[in-house]
Predicted model as a PDB file, atoms N, CA, C, CB and O in Angstrom, pLDDT in the B-factor column:
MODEL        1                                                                  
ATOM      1  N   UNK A   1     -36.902  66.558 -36.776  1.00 82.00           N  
ATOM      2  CA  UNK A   1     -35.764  67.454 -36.671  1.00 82.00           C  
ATOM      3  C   UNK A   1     -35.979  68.421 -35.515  1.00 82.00           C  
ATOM      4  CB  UNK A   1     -35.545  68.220 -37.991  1.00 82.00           C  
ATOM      5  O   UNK A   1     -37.094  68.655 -35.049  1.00 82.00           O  
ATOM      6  N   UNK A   2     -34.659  69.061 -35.007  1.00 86.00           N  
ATOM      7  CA  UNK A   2     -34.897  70.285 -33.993  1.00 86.00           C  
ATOM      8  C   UNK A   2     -34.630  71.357 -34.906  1.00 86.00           C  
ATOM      9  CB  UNK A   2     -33.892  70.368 -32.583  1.00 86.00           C  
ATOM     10  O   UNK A   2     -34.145  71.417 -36.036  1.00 86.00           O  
ATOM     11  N   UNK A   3     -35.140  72.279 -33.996  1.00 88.00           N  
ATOM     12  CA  UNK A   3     -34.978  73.953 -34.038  1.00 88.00           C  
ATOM     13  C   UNK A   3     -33.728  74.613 -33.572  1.00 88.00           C  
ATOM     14  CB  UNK A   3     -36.034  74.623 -33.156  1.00 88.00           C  
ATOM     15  O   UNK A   3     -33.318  75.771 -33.656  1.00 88.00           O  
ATOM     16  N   UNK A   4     -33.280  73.596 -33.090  1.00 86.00           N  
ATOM     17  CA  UNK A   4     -32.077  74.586 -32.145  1.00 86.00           C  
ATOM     18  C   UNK A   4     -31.135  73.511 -30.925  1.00 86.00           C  
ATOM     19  CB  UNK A   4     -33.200  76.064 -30.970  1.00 86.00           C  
ATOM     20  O   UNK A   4     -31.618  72.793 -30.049  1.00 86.00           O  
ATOM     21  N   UNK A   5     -29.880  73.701 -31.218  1.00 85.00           N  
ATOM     22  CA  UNK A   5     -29.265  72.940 -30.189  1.00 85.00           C  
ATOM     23  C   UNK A   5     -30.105  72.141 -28.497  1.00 85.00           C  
ATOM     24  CB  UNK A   5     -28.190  74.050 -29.860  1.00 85.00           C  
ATOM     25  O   UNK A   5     -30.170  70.990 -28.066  1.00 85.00           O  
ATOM     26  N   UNK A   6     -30.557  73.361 -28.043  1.00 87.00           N  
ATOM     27  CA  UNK A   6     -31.413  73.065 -26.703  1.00 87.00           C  
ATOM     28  C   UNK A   6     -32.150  71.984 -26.776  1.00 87.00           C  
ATOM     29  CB  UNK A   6     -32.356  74.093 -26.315  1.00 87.00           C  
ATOM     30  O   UNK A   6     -32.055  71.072 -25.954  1.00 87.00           O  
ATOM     31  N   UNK A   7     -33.160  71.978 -28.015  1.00 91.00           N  
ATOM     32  CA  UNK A   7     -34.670  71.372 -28.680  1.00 91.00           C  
ATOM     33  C   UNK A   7     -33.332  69.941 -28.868  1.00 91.00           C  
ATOM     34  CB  UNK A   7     -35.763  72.486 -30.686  1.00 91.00           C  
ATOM     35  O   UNK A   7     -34.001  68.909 -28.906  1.00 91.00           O  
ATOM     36  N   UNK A   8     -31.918  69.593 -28.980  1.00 87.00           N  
ATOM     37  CA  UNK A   8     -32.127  68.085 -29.536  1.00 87.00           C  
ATOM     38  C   UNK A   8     -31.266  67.528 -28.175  1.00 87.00           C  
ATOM     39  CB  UNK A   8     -31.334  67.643 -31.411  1.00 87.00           C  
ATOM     40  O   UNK A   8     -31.363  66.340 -27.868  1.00 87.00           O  
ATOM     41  N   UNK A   9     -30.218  68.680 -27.191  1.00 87.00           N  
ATOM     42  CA  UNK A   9     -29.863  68.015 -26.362  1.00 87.00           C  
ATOM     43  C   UNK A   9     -30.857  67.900 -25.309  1.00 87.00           C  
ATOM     44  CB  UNK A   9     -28.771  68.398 -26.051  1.00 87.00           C  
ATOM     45  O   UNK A   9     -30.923  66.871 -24.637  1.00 87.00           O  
ATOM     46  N   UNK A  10     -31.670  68.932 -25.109  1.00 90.00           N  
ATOM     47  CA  UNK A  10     -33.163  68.053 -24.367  1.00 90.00           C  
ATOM     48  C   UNK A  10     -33.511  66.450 -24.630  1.00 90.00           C  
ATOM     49  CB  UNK A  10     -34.651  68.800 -25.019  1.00 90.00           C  
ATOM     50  O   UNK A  10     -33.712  65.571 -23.792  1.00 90.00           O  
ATOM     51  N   UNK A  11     -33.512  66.379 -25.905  1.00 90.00           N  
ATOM     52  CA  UNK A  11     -34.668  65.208 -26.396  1.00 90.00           C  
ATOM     53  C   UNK A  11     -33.748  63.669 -26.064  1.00 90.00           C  
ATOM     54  CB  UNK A  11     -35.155  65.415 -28.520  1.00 90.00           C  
ATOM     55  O   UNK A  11     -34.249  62.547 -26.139  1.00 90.00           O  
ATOM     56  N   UNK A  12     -32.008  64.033 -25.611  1.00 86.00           N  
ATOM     57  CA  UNK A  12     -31.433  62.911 -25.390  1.00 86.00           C  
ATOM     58  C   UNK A  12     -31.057  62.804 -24.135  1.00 86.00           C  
ATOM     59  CB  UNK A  12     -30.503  62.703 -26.153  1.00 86.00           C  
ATOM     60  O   UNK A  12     -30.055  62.112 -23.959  1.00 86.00           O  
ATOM     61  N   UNK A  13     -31.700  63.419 -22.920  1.00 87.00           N  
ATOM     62  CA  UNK A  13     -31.848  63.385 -21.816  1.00 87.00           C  
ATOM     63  C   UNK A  13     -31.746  62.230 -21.242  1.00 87.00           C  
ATOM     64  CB  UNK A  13     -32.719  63.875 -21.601  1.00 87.00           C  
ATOM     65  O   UNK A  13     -30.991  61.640 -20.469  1.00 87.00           O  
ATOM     66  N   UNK A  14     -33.224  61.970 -22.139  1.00 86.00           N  
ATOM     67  CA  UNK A  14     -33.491  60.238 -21.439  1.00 86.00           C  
ATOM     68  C   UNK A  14     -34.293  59.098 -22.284  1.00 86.00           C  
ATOM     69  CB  UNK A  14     -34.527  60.329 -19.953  1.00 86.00           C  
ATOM     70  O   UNK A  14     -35.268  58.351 -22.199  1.00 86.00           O  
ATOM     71  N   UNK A  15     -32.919  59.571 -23.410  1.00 87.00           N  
ATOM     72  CA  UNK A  15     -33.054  58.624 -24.674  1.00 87.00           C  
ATOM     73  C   UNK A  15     -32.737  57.267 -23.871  1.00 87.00           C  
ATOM     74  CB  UNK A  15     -31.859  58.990 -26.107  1.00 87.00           C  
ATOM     75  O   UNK A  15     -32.058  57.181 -22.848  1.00 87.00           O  
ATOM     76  N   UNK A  16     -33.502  56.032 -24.692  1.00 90.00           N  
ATOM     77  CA  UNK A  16     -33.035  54.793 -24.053  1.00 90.00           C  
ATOM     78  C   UNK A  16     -32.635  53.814 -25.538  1.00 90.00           C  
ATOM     79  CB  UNK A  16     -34.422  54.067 -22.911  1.00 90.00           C  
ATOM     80  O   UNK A  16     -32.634  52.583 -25.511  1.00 90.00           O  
ATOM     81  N   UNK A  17     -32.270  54.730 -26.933  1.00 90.00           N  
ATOM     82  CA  UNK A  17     -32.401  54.206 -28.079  1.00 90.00           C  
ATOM     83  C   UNK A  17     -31.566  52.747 -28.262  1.00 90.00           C  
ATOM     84  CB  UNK A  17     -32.008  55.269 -28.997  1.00 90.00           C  
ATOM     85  O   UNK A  17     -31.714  51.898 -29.142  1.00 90.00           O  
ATOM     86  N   UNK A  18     -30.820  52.758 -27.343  1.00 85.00           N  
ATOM     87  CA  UNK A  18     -29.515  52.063 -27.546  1.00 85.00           C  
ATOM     88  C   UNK A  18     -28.984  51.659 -25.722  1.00 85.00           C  
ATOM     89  CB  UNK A  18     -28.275  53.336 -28.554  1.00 85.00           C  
ATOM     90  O   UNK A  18     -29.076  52.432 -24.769  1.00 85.00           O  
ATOM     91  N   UNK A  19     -28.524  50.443 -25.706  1.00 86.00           N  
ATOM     92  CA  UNK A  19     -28.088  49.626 -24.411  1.00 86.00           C  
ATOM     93  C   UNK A  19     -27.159  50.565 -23.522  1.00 86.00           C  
ATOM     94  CB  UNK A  19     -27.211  48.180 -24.836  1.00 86.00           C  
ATOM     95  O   UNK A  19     -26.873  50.328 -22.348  1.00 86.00           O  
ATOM     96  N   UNK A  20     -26.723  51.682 -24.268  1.00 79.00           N  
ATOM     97  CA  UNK A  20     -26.133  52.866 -23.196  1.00 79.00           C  
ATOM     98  C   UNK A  20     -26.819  53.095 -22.192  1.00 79.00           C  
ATOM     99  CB  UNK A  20     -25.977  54.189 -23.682  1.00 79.00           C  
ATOM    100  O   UNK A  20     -26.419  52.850 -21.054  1.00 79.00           O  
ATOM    101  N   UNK A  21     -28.008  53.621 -22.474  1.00 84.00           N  
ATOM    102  CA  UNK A  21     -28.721  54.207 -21.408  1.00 84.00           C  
ATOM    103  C   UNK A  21     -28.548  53.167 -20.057  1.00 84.00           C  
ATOM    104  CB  UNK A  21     -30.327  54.434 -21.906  1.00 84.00           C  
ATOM    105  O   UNK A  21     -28.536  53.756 -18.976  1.00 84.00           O  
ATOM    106  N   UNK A  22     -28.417  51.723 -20.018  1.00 87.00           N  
ATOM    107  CA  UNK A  22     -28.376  51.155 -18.751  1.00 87.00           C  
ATOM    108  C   UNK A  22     -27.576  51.597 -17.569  1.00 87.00           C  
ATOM    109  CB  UNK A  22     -28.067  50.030 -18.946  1.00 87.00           C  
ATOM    110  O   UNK A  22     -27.879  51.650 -16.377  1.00 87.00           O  
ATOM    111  N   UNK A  23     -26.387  51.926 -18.254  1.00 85.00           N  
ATOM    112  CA  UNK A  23     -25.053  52.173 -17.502  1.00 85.00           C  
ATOM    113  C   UNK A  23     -24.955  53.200 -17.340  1.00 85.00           C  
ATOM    114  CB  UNK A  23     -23.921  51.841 -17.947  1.00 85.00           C  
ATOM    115  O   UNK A  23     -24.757  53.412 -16.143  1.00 85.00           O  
ATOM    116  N   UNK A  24     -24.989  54.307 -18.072  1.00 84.00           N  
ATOM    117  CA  UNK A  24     -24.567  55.668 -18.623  1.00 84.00           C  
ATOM    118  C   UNK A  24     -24.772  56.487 -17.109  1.00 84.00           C  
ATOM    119  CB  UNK A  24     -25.679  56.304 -20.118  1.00 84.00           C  
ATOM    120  O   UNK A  24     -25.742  56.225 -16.398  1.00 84.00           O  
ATOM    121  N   UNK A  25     -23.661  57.585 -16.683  1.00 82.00           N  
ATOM    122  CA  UNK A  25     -23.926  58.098 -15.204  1.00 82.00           C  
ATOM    123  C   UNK A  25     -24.394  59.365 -16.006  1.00 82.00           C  
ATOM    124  CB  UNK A  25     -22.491  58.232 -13.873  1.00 82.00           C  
ATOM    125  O   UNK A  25     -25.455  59.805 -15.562  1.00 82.00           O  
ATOM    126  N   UNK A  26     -23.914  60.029 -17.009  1.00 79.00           N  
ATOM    127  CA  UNK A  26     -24.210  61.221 -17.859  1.00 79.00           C  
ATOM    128  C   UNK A  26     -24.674  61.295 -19.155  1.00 79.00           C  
ATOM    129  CB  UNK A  26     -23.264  61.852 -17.950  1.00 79.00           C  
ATOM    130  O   UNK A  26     -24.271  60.363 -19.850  1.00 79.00           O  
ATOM    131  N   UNK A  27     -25.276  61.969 -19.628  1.00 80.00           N  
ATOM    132  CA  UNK A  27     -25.081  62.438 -21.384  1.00 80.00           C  
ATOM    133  C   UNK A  27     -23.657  63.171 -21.553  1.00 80.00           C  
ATOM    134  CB  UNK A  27     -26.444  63.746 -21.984  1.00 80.00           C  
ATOM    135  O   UNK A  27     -23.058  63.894 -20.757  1.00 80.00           O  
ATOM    136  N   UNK A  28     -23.357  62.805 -22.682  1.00 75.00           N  
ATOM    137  CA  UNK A  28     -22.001  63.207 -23.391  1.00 75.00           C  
ATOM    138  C   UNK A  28     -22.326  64.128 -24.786  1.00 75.00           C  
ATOM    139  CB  UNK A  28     -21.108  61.702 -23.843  1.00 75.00           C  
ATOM    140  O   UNK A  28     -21.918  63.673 -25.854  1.00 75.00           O  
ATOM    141  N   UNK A  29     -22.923  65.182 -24.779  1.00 76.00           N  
ATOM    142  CA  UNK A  29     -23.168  65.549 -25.904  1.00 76.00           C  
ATOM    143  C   UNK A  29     -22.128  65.863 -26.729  1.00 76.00           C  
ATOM    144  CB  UNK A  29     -23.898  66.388 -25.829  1.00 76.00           C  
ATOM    145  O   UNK A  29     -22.058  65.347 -27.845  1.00 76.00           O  
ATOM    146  N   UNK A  30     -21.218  66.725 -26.290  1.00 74.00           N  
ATOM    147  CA  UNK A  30     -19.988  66.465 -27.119  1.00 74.00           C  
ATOM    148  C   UNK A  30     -19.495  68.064 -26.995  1.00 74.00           C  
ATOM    149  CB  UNK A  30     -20.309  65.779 -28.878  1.00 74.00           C  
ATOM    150  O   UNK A  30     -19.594  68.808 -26.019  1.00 74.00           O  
ATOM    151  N   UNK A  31     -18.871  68.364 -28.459  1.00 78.00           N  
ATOM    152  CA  UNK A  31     -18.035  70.240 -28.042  1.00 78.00           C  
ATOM    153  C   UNK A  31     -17.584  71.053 -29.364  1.00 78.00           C  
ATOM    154  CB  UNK A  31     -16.161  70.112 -26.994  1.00 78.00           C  
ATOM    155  O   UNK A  31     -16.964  70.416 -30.215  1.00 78.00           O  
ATOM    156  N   UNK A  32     -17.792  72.100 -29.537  1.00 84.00           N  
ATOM    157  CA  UNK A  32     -17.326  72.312 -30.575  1.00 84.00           C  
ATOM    158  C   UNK A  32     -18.516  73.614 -31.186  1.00 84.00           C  
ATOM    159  CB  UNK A  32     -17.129  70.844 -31.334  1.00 84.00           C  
ATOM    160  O   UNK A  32     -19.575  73.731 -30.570  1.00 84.00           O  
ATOM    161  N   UNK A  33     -18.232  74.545 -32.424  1.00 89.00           N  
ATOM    162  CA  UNK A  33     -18.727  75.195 -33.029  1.00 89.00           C  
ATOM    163  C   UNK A  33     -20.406  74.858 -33.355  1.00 89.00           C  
ATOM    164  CB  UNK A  33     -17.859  75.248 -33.929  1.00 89.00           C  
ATOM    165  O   UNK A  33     -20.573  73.893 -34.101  1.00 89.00           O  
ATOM    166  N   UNK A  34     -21.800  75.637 -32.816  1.00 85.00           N  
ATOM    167  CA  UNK A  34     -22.467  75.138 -32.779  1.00 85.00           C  
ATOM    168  C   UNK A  34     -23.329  75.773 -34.289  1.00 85.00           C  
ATOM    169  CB  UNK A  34     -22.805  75.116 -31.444  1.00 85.00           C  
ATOM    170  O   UNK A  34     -24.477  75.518 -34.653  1.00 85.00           O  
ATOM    171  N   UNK A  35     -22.311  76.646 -34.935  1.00 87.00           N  
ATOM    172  CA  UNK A  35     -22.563  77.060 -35.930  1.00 87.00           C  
ATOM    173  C   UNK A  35     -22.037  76.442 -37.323  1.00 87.00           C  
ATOM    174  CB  UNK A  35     -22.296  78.137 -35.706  1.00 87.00           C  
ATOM    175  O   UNK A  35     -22.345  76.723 -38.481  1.00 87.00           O  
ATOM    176  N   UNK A  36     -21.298  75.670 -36.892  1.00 87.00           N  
ATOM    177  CA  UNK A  36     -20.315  75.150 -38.250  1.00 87.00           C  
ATOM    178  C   UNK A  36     -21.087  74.617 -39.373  1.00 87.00           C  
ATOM    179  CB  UNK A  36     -19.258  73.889 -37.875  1.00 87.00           C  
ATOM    180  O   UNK A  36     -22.231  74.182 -39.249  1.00 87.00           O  
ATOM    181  N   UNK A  37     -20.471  74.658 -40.412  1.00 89.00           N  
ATOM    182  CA  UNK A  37     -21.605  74.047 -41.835  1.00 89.00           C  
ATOM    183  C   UNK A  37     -21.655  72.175 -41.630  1.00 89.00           C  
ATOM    184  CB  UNK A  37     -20.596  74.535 -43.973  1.00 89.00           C  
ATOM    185  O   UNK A  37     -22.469  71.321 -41.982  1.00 89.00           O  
ATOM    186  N   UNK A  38     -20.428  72.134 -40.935  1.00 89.00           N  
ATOM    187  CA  UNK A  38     -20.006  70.295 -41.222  1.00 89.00           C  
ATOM    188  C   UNK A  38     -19.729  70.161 -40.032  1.00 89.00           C  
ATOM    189  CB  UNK A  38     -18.619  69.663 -42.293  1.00 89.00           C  
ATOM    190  O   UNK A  38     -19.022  70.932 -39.383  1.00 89.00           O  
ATOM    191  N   UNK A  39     -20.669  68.403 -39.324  1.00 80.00           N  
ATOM    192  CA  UNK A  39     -20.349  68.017 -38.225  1.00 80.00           C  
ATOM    193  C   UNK A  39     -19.828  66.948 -38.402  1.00 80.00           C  
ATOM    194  CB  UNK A  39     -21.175  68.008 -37.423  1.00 80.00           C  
ATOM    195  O   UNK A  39     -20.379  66.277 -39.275  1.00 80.00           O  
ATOM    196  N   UNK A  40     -18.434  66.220 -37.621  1.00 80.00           N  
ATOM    197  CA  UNK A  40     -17.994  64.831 -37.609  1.00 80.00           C  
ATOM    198  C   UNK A  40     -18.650  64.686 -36.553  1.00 80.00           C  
ATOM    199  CB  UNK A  40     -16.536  64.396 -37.606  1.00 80.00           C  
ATOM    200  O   UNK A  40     -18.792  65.389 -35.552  1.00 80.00           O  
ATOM    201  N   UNK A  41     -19.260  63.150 -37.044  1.00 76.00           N  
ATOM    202  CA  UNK A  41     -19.313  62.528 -35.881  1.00 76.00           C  
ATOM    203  C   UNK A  41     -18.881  60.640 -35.482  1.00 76.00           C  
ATOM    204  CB  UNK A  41     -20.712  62.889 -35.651  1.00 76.00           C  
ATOM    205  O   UNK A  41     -18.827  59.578 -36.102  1.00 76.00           O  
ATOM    206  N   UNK A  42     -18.646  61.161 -34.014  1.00 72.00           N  
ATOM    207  CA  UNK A  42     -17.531  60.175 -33.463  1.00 72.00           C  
ATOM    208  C   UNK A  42     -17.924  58.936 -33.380  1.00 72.00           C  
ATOM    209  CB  UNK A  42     -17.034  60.465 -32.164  1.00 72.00           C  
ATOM    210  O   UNK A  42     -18.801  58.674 -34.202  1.00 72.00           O  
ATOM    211  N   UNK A  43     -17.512  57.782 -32.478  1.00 71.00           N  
ATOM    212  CA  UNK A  43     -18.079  57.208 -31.576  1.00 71.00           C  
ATOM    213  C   UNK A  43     -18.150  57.504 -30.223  1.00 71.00           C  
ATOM    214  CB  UNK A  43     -17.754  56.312 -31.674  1.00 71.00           C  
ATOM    215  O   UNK A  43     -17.446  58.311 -29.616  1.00 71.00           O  
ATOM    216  N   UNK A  44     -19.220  56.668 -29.695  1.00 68.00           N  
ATOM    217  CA  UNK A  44     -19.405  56.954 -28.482  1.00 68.00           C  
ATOM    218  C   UNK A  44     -18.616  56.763 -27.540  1.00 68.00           C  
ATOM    219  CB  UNK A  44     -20.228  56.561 -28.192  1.00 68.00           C  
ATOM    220  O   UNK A  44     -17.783  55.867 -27.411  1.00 68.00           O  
ATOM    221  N   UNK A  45     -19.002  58.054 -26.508  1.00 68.00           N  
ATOM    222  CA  UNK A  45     -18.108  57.945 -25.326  1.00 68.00           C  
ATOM    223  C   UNK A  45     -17.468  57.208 -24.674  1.00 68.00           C  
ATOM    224  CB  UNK A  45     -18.412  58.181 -24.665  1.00 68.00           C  
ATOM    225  O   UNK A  45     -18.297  56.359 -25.000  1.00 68.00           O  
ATOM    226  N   UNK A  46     -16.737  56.630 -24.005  1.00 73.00           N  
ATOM    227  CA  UNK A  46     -15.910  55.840 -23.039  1.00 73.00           C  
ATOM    228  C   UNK A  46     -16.349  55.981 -21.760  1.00 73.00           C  
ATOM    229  CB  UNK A  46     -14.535  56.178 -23.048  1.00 73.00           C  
ATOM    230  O   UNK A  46     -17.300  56.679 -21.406  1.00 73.00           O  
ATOM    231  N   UNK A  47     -15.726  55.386 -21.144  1.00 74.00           N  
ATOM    232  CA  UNK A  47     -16.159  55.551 -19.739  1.00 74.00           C  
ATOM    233  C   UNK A  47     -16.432  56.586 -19.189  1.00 74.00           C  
ATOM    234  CB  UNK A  47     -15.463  55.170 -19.004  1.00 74.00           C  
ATOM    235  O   UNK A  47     -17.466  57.047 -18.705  1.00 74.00           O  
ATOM    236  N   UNK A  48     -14.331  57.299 -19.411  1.00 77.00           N  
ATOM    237  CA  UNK A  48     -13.856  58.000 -18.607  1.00 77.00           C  
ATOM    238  C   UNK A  48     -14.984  59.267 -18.858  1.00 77.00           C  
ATOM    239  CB  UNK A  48     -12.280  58.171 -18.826  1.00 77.00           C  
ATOM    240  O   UNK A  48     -15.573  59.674 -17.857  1.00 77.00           O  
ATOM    241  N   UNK A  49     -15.336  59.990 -20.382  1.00 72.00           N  
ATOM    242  CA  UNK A  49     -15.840  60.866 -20.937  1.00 72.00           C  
ATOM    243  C   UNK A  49     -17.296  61.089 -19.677  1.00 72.00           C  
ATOM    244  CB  UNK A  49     -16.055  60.400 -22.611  1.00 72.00           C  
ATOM    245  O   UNK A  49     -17.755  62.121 -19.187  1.00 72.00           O  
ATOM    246  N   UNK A  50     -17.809  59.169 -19.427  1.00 71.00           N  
ATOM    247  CA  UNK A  50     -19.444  59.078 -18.989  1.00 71.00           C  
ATOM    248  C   UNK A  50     -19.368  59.566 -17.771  1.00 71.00           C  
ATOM    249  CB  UNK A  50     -20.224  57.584 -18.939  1.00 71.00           C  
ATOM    250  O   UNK A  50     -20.358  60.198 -17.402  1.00 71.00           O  
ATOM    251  N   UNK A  51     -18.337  59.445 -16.906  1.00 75.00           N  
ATOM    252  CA  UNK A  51     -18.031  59.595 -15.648  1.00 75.00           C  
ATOM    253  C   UNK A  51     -17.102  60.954 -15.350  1.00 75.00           C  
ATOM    254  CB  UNK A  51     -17.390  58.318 -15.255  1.00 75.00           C  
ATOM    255  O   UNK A  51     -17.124  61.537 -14.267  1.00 75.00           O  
ATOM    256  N   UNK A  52     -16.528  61.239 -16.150  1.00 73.00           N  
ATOM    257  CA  UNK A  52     -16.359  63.168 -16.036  1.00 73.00           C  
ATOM    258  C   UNK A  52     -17.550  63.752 -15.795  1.00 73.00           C  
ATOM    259  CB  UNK A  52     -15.852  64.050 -17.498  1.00 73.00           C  
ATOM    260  O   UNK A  52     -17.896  64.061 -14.655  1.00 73.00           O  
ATOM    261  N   UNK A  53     -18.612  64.042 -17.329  1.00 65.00           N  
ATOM    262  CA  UNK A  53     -18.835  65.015 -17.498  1.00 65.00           C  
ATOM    263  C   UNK A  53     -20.282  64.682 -16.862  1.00 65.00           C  
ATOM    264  CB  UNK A  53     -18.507  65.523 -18.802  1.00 65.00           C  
ATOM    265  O   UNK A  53     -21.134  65.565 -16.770  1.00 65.00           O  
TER     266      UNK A  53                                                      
ENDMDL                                                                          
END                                                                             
């Protein structure tokens, strides 16, 4: 587990867990309340999302 937002979007920097990493131009961590009690979570990004942000 992390400590803190920083401590887990660090650790997916240069995750290779999954066939994303080949392609991927960015991380997509995502947006929203970093305090909230309940997180949805999505699927993964699209292109457009990889190549914005």
């Amino acid at each position: 587990m992390y400590d803190n937002w920083e401590e887990l979007e660090k650790s997916i920097e240069n995750c290779n867990k999954c066939k994303l990493y080949k392609t991927r131009q960015n991380i997509v961590f995502g947006v929203g309340n970093k305090q909230a009690k309940i997180m949805f979570i999505g699927e993964g990004p699209g292109a457009d999302e990889d190549r914005l942000r």
